[in-house]
C-alpha positions as CSV (number, residue, x, y, z in Angstrom):
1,X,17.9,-86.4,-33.6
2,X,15.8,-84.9,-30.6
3,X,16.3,-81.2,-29.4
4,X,18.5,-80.2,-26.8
5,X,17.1,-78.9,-24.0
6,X,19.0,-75.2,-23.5
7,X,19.2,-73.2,-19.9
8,X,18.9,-70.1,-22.3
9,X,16.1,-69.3,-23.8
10,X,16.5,-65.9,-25.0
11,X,12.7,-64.7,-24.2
12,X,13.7,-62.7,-21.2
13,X,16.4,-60.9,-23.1
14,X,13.9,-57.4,-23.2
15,X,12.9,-57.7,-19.3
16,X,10.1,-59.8,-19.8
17,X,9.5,-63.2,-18.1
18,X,6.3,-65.8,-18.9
19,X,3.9,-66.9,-15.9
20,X,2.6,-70.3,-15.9
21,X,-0.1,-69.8,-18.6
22,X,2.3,-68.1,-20.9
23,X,1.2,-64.4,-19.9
24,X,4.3,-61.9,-20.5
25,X,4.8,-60.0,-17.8
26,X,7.9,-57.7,-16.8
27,X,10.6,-59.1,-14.9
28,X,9.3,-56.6,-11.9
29,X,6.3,-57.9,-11.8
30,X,4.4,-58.5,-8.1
31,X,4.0,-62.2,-8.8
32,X,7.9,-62.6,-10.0
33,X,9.1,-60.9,-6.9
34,X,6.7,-62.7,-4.7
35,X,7.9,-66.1,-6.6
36,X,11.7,-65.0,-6.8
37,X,11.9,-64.8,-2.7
38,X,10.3,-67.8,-2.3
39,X,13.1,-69.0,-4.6
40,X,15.5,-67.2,-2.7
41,X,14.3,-68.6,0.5
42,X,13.9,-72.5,-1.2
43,X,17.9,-72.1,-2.2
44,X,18.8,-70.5,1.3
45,X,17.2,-73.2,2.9
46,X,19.2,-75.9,1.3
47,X,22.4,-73.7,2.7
48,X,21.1,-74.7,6.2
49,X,20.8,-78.7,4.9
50,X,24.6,-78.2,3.9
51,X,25.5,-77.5,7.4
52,X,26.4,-80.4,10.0
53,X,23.0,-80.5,11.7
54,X,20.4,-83.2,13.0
55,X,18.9,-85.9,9.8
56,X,15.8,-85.7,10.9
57,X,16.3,-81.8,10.0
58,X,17.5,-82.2,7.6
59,X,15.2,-84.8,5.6
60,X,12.5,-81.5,7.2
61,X,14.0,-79.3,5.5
62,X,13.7,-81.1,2.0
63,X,10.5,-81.3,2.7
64,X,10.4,-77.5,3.1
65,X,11.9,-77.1,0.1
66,X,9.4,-79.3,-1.8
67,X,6.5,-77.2,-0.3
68,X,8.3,-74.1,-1.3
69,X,8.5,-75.1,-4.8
70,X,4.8,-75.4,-4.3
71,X,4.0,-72.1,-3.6
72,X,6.5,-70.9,-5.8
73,X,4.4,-72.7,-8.5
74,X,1.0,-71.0,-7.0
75,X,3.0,-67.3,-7.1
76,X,3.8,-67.8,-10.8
77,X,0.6,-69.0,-12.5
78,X,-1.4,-66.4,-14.0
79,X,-5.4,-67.4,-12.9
80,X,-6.6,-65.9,-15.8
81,X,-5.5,-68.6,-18.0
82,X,-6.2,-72.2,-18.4
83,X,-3.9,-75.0,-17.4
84,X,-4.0,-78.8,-18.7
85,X,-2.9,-79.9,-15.5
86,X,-3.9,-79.5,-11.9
87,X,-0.6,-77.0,-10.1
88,X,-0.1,-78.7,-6.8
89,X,-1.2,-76.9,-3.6
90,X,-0.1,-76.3,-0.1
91,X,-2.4,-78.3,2.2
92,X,-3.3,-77.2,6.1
93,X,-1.5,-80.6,7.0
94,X,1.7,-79.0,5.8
95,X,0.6,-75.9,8.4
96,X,0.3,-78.5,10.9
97,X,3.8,-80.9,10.2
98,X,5.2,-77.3,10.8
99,X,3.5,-76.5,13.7
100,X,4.1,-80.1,15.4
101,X,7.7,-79.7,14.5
102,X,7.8,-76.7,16.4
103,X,6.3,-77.7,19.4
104,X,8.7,-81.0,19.6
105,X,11.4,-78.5,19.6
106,X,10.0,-75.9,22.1
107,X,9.5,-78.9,24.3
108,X,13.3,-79.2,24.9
109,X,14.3,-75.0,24.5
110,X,14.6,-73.1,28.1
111,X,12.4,-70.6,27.9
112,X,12.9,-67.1,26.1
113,X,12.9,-64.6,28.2
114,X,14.4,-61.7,26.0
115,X,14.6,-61.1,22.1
116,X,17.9,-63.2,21.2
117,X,20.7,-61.8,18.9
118,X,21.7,-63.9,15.9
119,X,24.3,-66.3,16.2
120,X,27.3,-68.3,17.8
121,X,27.1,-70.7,15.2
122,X,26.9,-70.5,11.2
123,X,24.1,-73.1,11.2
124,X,22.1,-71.0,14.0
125,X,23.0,-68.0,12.1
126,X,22.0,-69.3,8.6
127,X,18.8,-70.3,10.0
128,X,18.1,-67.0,10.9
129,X,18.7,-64.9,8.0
130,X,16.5,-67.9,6.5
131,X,13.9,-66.2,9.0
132,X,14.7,-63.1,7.7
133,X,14.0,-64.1,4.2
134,X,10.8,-65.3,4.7
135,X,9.3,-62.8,6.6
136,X,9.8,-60.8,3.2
137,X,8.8,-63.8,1.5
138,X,5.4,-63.0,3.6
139,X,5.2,-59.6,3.3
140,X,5.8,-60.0,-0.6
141,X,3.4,-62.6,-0.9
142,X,1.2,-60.6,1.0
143,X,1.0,-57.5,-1.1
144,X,0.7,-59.9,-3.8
145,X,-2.6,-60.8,-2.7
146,X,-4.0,-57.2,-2.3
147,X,-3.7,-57.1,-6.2
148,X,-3.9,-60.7,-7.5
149,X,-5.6,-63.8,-6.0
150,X,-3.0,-65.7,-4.0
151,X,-4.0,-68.7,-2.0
152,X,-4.6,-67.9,2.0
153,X,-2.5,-71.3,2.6
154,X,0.4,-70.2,0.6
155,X,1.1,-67.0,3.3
156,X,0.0,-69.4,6.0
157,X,2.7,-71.8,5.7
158,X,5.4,-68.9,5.1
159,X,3.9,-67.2,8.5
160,X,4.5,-70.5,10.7
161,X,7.6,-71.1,8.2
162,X,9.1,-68.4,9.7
163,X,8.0,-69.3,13.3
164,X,9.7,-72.6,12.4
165,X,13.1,-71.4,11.3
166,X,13.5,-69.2,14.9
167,X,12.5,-72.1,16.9
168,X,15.1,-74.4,14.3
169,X,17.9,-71.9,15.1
170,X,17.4,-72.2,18.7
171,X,17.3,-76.0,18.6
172,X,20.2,-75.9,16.2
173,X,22.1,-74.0,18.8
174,X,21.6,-76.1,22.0
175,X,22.0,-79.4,19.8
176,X,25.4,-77.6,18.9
177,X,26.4,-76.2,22.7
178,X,25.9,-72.6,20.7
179,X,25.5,-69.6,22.8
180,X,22.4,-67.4,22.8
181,X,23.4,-64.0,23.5
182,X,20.0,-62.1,24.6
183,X,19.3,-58.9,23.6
184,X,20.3,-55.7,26.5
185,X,18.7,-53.2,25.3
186,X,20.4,-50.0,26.7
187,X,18.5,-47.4,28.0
């Protein structure tokens, strides 16, 4: 009879986690926060799929997700050990399918004129706390990499990410008829 594959493991029962290479490191640990937003942000993501928004999005936004678990992957492997396969990376076309998908949607947005406040629909919404989550995503990450080596694409695509999810929450709202209330600052 074969072993059965358990959710639980036990190992982490102490506050300790394993990289990929099997180092033991504390649950607190730089690279399992920068990894566990990324994660955060991945699963926040698929919140935005669940919503009733364009296919083309959404079949984007798996996409997104895919490269997330990517960098996710980079975040949690220890470089000082050896691995007996090749982690897979985030390439500069993935920069770029962002970047293109942002400037299709900009072609169709009015114009900003003022900072907008979040909202008028839960899909425009969602999108934006996704935003929100990846900018500390980024700012994780990018603390990360004052300590430990982190790939320069890996906070590259969260940067434009973030860009991307803005622009996708404007989109979602005119696709929608959603309001965008700008921002009056009173003074």
């Amino acid at each position: 009879m074969s072993e059965e594959f358990k959710i639980y493991t036990k190992t982490g029962d102490k506050g300790q986690t394993s990289l990929i290479g099997g180092t033991r490191v504390p649950k607190y640990h730089p690279r399992i926060e920068a990894y566990g937003t990324v994660d955060e942000l991945k699963s926040y993501i698929g919140l935005i799929r669940d919503q009733d928004i364009a296919e083309d999005i959404k079949s984007l936004l798996i996409e997104i997700q895919d490269r997330l678990f990517t960098i996710e992957s980079q975040l949690s492997h220890d470089p000082k050990t050896k691995l007996n396969r090749p982690l897979p990376e985030i390439s500069e076309s993935d920069v770029n399918k962002l970047e293109s998908a942002i400037d299709e949607m900009d072609e169709v947005l009015e114009p900003l004129s003022s900072f907008i406040l979040p909202g008028g629909h839960v899909a425009v919404s969602h999108s934006h706390v996704a935003r929100c989550i990846c900018r500390r995503a980024e700012r994780i990450t990018i603390r990360l990499s004052e300590v430990h080596p982190v790939n320069p694409l890996n906070i590259k695509y969260l940067n434009r990410l973030s860009d991307y999810l803005f622009v996708l929450a404007r989109k979602i709202a005119k696709d929608l008829n959603a309001p965008e209330t700008p921002w009056k600052p009173k003074v």
